[in-house]
C-alpha positions as CSV (number, residue, x, y, z in Angstrom):
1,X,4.9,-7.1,31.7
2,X,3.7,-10.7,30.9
3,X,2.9,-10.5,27.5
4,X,-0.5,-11.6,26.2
5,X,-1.7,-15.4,25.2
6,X,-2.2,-15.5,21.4
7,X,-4.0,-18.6,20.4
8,X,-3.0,-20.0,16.6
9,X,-3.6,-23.3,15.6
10,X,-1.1,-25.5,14.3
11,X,-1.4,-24.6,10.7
12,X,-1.5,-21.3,11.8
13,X,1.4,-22.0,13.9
14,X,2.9,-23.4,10.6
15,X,2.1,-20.7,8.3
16,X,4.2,-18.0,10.9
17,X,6.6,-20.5,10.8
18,X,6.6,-20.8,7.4
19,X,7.0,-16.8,6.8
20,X,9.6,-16.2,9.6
21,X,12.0,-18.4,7.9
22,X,11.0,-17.0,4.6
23,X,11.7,-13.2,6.1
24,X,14.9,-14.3,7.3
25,X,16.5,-16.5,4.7
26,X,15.2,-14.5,1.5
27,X,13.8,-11.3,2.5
28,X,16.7,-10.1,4.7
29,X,19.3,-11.0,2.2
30,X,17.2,-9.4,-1.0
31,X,16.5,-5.9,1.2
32,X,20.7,-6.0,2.9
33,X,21.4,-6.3,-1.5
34,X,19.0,-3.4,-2.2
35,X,20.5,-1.4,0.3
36,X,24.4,-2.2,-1.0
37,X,23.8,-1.4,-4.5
38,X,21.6,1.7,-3.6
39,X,25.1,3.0,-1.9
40,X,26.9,1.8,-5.0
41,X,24.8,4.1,-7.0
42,X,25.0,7.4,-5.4
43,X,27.8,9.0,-3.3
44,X,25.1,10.2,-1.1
45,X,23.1,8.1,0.8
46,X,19.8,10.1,1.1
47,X,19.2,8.6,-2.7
48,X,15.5,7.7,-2.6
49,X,16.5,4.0,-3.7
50,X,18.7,3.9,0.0
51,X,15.4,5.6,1.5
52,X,12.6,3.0,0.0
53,X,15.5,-0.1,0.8
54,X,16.3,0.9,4.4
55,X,12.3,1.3,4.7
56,X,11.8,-1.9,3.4
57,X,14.4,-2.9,6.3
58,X,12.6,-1.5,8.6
59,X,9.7,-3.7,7.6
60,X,11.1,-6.7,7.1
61,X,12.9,-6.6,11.0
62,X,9.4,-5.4,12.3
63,X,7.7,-8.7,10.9
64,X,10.1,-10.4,12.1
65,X,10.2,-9.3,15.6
66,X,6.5,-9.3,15.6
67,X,6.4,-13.2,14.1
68,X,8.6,-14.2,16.6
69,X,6.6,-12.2,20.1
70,X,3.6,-14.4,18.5
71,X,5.3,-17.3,18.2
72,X,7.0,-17.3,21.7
73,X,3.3,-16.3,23.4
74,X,1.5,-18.8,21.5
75,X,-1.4,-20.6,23.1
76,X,-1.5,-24.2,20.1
77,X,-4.6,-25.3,19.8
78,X,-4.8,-29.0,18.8
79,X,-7.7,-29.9,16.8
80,X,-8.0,-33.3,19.3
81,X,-8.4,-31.3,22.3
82,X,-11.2,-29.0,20.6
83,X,-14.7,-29.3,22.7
84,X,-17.6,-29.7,20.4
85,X,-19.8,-29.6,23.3
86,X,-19.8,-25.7,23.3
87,X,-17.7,-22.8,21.0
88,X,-14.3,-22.1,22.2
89,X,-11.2,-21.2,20.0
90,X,-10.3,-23.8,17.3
91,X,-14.1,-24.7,16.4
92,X,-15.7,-24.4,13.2
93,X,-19.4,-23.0,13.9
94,X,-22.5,-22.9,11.5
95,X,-24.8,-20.4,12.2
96,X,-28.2,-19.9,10.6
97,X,-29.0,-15.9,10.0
98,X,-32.4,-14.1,10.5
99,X,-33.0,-14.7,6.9
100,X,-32.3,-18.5,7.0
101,X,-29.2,-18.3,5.0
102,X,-26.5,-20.4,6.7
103,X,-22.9,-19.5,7.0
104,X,-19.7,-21.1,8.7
105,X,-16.8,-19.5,10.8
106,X,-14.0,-20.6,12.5
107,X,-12.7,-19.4,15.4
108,X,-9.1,-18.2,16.1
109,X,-6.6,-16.1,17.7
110,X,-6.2,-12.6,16.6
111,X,-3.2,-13.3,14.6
112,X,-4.9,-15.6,12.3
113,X,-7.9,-13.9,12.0
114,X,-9.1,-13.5,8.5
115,X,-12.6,-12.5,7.6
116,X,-12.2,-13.2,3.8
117,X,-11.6,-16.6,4.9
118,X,-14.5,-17.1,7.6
119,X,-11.9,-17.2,9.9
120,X,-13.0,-14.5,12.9
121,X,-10.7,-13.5,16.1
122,X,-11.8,-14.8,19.8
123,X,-11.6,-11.3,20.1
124,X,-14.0,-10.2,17.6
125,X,-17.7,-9.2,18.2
126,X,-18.9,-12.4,16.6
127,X,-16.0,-14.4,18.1
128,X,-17.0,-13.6,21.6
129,X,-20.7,-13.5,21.0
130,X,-19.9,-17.3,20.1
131,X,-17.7,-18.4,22.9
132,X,-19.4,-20.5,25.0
133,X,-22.4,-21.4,23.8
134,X,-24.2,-24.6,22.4
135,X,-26.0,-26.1,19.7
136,X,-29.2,-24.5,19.6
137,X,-28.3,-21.5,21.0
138,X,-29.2,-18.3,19.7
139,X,-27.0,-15.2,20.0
140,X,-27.0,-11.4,19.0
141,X,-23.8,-9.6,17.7
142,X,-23.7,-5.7,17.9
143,X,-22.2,-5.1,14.6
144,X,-21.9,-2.3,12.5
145,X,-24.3,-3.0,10.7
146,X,-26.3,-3.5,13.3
147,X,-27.6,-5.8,15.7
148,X,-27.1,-9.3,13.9
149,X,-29.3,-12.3,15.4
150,X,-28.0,-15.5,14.6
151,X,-28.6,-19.4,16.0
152,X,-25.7,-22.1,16.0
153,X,-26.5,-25.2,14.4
154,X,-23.1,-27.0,14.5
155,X,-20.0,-27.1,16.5
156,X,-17.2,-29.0,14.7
């Protein structure tokens, strides 16, 4: 099975980077400790300090796995290759609500996708409202909140 196109930018690309050597250099080390002296302790090894350490284990090699399947099926986007002529992944977008209030997003792959941030997924309602259309356009995202109408004023 070909596995699916993940689109990150290069500070997102960075940031995984970033964590994935983190994980491996001071994570794996601090959990593999954890998990000696919790032996150490007990003469049984259903102690709940082995439990929690070999579950932390199990999360630390899942992030890790999972880092490196997004890494490997990585689409980069390069902030000189963005189009500013219509939305597409890797574009900042201001948008001007019903109400007039304004508000920015940039658009990203799923894995960086952080709505605290204004950073929304391709994948998202809004992201693929977005996608592909121009200054001046206006769009309508079913949210759940409700049907959102919106107009772009600014591709960056």
């Amino acid at each position: 099975m070909t596995e699916k196109e993940i689109y990150l930018t290069e500070e997102g690309l960075t940031k995984l980077n970033e964590e994935l050597e983190h994980l491996i250099s001071v994570r794996r080390p601090e959990v593999a400790e954890k998990i000696q002296q919790a032996k150490e302790l007990r003469s049984s090894v259903s102690s709940p300090e082995y439990e929690e350490a070999k579950d932390e284990q199990g999360f630390v090699e899942g992030r890790i796995l999972e880092i490196d399947r997004i890494i490997k099926s990585a689409k980069i986007i390069h902030h000189e290759d963005v189009n500013l002529d219509f939305v597409e992944v890797g574009n900042e977008v201001r948008v001007q609500l019903q109400d007039g209030s304004e508000e920015h997003y940039t658009i990203v792959g799923s894995a960086e996708a952080n709505p605290g941030e204004c950073r929304i997924s391709n994948e998202s309602p809004m992201g693929q409202a977005l996608l592909g259309k121009r200054v001046g356009d206006d769009v309508e995202v079913e949210a759940p909140a409700g049907l959102l109408k919106l107009r772009i004023l600014e591709i960056k």
